[in-house]
C-alpha positions as CSV (number, residue, x, y, z in Angstrom):
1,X,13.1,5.7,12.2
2,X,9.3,5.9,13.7
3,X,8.0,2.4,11.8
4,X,4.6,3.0,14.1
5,X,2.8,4.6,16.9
6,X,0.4,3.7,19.1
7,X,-1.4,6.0,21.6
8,X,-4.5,8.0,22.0
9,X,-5.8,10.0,19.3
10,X,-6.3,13.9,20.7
11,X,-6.9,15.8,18.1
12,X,-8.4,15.5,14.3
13,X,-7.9,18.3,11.9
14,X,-7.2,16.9,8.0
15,X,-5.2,16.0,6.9
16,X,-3.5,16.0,10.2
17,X,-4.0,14.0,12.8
18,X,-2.4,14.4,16.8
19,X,-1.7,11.1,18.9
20,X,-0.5,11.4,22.4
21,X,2.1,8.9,22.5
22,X,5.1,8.4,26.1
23,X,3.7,11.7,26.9
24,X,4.2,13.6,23.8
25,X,1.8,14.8,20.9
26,X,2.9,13.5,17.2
27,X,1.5,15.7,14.4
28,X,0.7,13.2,11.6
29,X,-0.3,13.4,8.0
30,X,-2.8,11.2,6.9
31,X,-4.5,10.1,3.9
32,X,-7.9,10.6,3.8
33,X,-8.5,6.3,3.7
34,X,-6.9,6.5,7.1
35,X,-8.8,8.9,8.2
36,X,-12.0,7.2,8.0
37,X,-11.0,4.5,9.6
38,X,-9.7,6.7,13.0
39,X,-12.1,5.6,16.1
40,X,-13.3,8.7,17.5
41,X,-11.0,11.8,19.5
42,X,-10.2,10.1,22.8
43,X,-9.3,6.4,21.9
44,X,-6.9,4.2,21.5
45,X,-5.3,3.9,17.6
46,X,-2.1,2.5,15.7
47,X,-0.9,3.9,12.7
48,X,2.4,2.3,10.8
49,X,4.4,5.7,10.0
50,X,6.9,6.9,7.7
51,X,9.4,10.2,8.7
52,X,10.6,12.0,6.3
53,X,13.4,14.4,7.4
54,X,14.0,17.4,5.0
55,X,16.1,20.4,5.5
56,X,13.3,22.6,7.1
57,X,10.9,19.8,8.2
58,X,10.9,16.4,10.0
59,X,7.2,15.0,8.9
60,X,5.5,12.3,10.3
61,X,3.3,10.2,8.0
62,X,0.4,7.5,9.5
63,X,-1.6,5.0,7.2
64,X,-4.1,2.5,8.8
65,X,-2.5,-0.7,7.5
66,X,1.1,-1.9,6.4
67,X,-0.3,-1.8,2.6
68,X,-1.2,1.8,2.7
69,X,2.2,2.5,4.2
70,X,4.1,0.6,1.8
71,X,1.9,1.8,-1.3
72,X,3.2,6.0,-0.1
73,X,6.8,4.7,0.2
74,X,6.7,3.4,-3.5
75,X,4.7,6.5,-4.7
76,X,7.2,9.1,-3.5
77,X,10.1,7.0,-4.8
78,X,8.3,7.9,-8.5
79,X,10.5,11.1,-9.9
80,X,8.4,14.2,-9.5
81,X,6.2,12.4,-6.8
82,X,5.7,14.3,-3.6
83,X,4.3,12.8,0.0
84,X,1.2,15.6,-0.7
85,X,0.7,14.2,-3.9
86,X,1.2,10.8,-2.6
87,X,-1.3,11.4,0.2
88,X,-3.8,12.6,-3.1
89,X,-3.2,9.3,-4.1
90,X,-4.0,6.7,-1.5
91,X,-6.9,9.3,-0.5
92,X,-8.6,8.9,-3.6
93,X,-8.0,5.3,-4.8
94,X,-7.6,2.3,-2.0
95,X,-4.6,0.3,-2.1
96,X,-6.1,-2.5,-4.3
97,X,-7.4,-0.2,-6.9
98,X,-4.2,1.5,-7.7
99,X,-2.5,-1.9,-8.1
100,X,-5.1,-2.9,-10.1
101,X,-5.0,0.3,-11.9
102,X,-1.3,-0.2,-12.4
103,X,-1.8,-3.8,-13.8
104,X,-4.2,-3.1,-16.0
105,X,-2.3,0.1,-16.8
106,X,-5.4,2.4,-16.9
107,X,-4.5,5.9,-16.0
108,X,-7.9,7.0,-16.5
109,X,-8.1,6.0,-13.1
110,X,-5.5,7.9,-11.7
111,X,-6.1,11.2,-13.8
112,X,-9.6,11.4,-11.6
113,X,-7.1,12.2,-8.2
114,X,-6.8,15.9,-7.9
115,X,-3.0,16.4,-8.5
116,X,-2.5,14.0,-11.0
117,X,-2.2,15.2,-14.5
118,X,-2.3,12.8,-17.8
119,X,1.8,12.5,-18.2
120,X,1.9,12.3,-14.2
121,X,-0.5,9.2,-14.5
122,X,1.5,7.8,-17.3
123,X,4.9,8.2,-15.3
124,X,3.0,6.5,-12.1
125,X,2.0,3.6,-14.4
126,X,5.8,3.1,-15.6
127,X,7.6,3.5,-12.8
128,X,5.0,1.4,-10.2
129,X,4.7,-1.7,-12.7
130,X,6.6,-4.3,-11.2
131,X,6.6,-2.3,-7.5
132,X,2.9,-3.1,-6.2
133,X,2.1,-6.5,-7.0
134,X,4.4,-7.8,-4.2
135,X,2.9,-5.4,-1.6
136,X,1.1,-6.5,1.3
137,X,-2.7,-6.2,1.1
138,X,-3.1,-5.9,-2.9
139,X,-5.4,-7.7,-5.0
140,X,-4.5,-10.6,-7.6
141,X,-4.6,-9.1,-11.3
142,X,-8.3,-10.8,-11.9
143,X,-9.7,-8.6,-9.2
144,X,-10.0,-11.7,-6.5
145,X,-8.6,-11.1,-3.2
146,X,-5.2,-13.5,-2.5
147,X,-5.6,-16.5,-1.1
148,X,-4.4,-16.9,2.5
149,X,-0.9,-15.8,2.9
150,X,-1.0,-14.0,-0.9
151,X,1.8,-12.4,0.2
152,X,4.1,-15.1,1.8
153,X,3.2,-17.4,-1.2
154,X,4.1,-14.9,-3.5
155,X,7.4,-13.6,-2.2
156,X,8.4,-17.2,-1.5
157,X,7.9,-17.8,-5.7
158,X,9.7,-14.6,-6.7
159,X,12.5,-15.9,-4.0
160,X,12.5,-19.6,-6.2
161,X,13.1,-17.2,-9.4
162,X,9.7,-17.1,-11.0
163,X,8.8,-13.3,-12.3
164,X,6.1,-11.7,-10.4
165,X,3.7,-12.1,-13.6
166,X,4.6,-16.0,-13.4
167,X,3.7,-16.2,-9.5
168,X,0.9,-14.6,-9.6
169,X,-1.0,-16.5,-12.7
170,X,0.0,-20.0,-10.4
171,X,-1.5,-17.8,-7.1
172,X,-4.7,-17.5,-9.6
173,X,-5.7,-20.6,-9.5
174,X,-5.2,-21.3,-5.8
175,X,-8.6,-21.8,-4.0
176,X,-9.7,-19.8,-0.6
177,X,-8.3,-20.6,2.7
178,X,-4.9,-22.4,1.9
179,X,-2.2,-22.9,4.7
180,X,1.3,-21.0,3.4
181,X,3.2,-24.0,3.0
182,X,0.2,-25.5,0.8
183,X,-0.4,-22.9,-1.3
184,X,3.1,-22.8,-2.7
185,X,3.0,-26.9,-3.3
186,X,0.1,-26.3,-5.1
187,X,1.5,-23.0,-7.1
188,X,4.8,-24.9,-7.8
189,X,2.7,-27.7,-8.9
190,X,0.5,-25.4,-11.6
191,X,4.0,-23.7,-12.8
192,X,5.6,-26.9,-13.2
193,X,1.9,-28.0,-15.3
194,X,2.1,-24.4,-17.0
């Protein structure tokens, strides 16, 4: 498996991209929230990367950040969910939108991405419920960013047995710039009040 690539960008033509990596050129999708982010034909760039290896095809997917990545990886896993119509996806709503979108099961939202029809957006909603709040990168249900280490704190409360619902109401009322270890004392300490 290709997890990532780093190398120098060569060539831009959406939604493909061409990075010149150990002396070979990798053709790779991106979405169009990765593209933006791209430095300019002739620098340096990392993209994390998914393969998919079909009967015809091997394809080579890139996505700016880890979230991005891991948000395409639960999309496609969602029963008549493609990698283009993921791509459609992540290209028209960031990361933290369609989490939010998910937890606030709003498919308004996602009926706006070209691709995505009302049933499609309802099926998206079902099936990605409990699947993007652990992600790396999301946003808290109220909108506010996680506190430092969001993520550790929160897998380390599902790990202990709470539901993700549970750990993140406790990760709610953590304030800004908590160490790991003391924002789970603290969110133990509001589940234990709660």
């Amino acid at each position: 498996m290709i997890g990532r690539i780093t190398g120098t960008l060569i060539e831009l033509s959406p939604p493909t991209v061409c990075v010149q990596a150990g002396g070979l050129g990798y053709e790779i999708d991106v979405p169009m929230s990765t593209l933006y982010k791209l430095p300019p034909a002739g620098q340096t760039v990392t993209l994390h990367t998914h393969l998919a290896i079909r009967e015809d095809a091997h394809v080579l997917y890139g996505f700016a950040t880890p979230a991005e990545r891991s948000a395409f990886r639960a999309l496609i896993k969602v029963s008549g969910i493609g990698a283009r119509t993921a791509l459609a996806v992540l290209s028209g709503l960031s990361v933290d939108d369609l989490a939010d979108a998910v937890e606030r099961q709003e498919s308004g939202r996602l009926v706006k991405v070209p691709g995505i029809g009302k049933k499609t957006a309802e099926r998206l909603l079902l099936e990605l419920r409990d699947k993007l709040g652990a992600m790396p990168g999301t946003a808290r249900p109220d909108g506010a960013p996680a506190a430092g280490g969001g993520n550790d704190v929160l897998n380390a409360l599902e790990a202990l047995g709470y539901s993700a619902a549970e750990a993140r109401r406790a990760m709610a009322t953590l304030p800004e710039g908590l160490s790991v270890s003391d924002g789970i004392r603290q969110a133990l300490k509001a589940l234990a009040r709660g």
